[in-house]
Backbone bond lengths (Angstrom), bond angles and torsions (degrees), N, CA, C in turn:
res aa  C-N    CA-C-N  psi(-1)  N-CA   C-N-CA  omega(-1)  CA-C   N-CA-C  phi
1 X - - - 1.434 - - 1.527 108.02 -
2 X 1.534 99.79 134.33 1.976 94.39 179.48 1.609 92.51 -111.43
3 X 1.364 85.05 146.44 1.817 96.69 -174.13 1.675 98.94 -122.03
4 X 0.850 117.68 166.63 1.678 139.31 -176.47 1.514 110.95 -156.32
5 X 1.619 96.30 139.14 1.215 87.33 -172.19 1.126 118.00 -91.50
6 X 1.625 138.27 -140.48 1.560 118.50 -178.21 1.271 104.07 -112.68
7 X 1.422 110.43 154.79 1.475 93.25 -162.11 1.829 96.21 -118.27
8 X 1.518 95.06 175.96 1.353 99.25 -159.64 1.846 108.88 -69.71
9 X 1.242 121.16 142.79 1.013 125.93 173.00 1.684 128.33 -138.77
10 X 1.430 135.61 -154.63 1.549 112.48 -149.78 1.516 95.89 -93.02
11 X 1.621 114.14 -15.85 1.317 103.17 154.52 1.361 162.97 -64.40
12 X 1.367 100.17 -33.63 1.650 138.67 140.64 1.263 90.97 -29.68
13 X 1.487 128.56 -92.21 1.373 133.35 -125.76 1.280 105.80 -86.82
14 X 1.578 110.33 -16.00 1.712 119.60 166.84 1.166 138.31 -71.71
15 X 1.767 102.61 -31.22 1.346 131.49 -149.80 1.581 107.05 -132.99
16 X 1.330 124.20 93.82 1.473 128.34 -172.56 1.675 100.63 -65.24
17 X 1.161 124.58 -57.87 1.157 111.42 -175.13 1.949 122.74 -49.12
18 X 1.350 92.95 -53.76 1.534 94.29 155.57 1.154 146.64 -4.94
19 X 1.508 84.18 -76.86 1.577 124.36 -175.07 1.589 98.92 -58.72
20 X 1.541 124.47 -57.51 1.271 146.69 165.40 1.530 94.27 -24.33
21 X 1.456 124.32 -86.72 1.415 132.40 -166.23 1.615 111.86 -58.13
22 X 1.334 114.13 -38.46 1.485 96.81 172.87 1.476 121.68 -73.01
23 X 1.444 98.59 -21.30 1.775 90.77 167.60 1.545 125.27 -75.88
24 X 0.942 82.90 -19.87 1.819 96.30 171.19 1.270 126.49 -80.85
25 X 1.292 111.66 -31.81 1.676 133.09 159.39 1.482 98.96 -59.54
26 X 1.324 120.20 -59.91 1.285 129.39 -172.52 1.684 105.43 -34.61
27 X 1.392 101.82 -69.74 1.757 121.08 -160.66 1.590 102.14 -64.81
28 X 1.329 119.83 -34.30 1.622 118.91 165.45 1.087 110.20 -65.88
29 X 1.402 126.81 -43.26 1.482 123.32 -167.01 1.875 96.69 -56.22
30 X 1.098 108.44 -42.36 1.708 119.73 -166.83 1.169 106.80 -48.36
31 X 1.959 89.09 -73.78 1.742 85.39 -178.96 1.225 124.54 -72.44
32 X 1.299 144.73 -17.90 1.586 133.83 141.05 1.718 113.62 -16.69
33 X 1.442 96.24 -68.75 1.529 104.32 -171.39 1.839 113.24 -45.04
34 X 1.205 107.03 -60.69 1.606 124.76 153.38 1.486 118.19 -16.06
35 X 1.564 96.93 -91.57 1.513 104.07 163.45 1.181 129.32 -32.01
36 X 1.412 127.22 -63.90 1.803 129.06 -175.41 1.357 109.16 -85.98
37 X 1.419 121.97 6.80 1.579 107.61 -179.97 1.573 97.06 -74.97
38 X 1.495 109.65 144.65 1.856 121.65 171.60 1.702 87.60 -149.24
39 X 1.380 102.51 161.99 1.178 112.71 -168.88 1.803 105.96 -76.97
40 X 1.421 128.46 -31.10 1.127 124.80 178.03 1.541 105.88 -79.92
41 X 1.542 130.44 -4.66 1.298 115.25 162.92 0.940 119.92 -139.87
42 X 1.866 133.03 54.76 1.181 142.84 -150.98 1.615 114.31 -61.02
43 X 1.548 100.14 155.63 1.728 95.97 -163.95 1.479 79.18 -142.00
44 X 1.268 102.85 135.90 1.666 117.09 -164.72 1.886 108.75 -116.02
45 X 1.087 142.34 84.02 1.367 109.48 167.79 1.596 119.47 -67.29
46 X 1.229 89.96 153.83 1.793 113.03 172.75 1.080 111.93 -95.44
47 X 1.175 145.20 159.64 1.765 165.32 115.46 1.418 118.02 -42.60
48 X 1.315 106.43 97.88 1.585 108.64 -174.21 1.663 100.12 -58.90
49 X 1.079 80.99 151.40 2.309 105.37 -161.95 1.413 102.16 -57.19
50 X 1.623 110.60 125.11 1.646 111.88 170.96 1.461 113.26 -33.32
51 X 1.624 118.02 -179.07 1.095 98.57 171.99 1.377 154.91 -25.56
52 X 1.558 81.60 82.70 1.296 114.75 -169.69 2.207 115.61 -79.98
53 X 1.213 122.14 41.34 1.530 117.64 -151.43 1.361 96.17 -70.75
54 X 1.500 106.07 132.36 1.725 103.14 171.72 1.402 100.75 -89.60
55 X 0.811 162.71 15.92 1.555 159.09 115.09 1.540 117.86 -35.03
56 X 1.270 99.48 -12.92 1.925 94.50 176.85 1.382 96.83 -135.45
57 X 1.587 132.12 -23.88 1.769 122.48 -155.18 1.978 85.35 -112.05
58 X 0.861 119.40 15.00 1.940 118.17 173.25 1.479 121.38 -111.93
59 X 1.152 105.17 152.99 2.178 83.88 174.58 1.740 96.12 -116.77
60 X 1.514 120.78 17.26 1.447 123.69 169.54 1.507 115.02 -152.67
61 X 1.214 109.23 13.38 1.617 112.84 -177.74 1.430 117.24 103.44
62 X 1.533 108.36 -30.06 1.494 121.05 -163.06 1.747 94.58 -105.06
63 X 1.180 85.99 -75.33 1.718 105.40 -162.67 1.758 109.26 -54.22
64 X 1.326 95.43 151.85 2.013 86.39 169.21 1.233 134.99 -83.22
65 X 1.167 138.05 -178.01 1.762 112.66 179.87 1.755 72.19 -122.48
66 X 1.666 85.21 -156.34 1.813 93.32 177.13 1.383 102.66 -83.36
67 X 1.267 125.36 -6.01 1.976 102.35 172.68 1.374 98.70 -67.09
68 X 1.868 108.66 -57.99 1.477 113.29 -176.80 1.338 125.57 -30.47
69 X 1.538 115.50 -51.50 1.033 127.57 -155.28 1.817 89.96 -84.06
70 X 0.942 148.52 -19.75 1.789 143.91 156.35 0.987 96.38 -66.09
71 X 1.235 146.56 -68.55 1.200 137.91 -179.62 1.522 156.53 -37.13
72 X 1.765 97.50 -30.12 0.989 138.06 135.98 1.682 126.12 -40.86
73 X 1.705 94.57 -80.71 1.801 116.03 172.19 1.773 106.65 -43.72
74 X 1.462 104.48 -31.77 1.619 102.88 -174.81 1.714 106.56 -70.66
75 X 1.117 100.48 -50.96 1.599 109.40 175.17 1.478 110.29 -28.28
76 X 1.399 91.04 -80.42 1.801 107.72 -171.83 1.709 113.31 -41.89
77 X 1.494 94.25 -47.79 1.808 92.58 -174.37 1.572 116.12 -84.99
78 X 1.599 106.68 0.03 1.619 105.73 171.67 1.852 98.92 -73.33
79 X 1.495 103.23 -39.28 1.513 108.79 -150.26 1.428 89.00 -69.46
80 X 1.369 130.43 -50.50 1.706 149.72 -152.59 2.137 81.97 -66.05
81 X 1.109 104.62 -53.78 2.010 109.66 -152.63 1.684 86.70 -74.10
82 X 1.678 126.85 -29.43 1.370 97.17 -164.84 1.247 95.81 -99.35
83 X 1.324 147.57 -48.03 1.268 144.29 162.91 1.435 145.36 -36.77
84 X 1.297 111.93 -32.09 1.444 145.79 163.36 1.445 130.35 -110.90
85 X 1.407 100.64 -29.67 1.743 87.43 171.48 1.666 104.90 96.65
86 X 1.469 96.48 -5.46 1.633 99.20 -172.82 1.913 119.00 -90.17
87 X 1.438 111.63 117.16 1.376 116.71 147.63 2.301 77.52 102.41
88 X 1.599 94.50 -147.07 1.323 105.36 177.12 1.387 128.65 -126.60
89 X 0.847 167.68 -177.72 1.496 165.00 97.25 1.615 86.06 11.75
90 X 1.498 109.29 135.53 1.346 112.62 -166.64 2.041 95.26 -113.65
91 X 1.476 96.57 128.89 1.776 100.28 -160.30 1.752 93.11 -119.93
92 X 1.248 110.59 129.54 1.596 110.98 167.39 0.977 132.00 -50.67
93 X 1.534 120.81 113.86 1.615 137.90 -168.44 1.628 111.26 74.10
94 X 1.177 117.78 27.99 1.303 111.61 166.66 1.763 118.42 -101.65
95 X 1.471 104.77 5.09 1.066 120.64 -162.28 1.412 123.87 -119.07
């Protein structure tokens, strides 16, 4: 399973306390991932997507639009192709 963590959005960047808890969500999510990875049920983190701006990849601040949502798909299949060996470098509209 590839996990990602959550990525920043107009709430985050509005809301300090927030911002506080998703990073904290964030750093558990990690070491969880860490912790329970075994080879018969591998747990993968991802790298939330390079310029990634939720001001352009959302259609409400939160949610993704279709850039987001490539952007996203790119994540997962960078983490899946460099770690595993699985599928390709993930390229827009080839998919």
């Amino acid at each position: 399973m590839v996990v990602l963590p959550v990525l920043t959005n107009v709430r985050v960047e509005e809301d300090a306390d927030c911002a506080a808890q998703v990073t904290l969500l964030n750093e558990l999510l990690a070491k969880a991932v860490a912790d329970l990875d075994e080879p018969r049920s591998p747990l993968l983190p991802a790298s939330p997507p390079g310029a990634n701006d939720f001001r352009v990849a959302t259609y409400d601040g939160t949610h993704p639009n279709a850039d987001g949502e490539h952007k996203i798909a790119a994540a997962f299949a960078e983490a899946m192709y460099q770690a595993w060996g699985w599928g390709q470098p993930y390229e827009t509209g080839t998919g």
